[in-house]
C-alpha positions in Angstrom: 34.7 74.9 -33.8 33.9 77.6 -36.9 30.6 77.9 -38.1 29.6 76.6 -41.6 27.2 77.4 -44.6 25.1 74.3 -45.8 23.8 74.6 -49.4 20.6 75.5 -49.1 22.4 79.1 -48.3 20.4 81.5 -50.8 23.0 84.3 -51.1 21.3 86.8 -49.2 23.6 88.7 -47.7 22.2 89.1 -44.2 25.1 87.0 -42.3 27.6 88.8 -43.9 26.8 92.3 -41.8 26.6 90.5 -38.5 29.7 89.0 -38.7 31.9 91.3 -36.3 35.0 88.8 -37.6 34.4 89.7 -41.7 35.0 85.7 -41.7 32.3 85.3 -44.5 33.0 86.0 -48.3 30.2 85.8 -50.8 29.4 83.2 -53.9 27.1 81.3 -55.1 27.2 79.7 -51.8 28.8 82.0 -48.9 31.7 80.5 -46.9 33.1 81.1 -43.7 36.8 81.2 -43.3 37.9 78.8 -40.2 40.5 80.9 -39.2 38.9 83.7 -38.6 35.6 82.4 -37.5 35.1 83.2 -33.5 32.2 80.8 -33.2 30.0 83.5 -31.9 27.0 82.2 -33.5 25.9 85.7 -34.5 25.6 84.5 -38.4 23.6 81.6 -37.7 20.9 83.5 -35.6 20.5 85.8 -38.2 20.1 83.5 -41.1 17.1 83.3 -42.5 17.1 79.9 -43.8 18.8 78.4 -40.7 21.7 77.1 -43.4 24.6 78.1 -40.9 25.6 75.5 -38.4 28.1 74.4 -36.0 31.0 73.0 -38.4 
């Protein structure tokens, strides 16, 4: 199951480097593309406000 960004995401940009799938595309609110998404989890540990889950 792909990853997903909650809405407290702030738009930092961190999650977006440690993607090794370039599955996330930036916003107001980042989003992760399903189809791409590997559900390595390497977003959501790097998160600094925890707002990517399991989707």
């Amino acid at each position: 199951m792909a990853y997903v960004i909650k809405d407290t995401c702030i738009a930092c940009g961190t999650c977006i480097g440690e993607c090794p799938q370039e599955a996330i595309s930036e916003g107001d609110i980042y989003k992760i593309d399903p189809d791409k998404c590997v559900d390595c989890g390497t977003c959501a540990a790097a998160c600094p406000t925890e707002s990517i889950v399991e989707g």
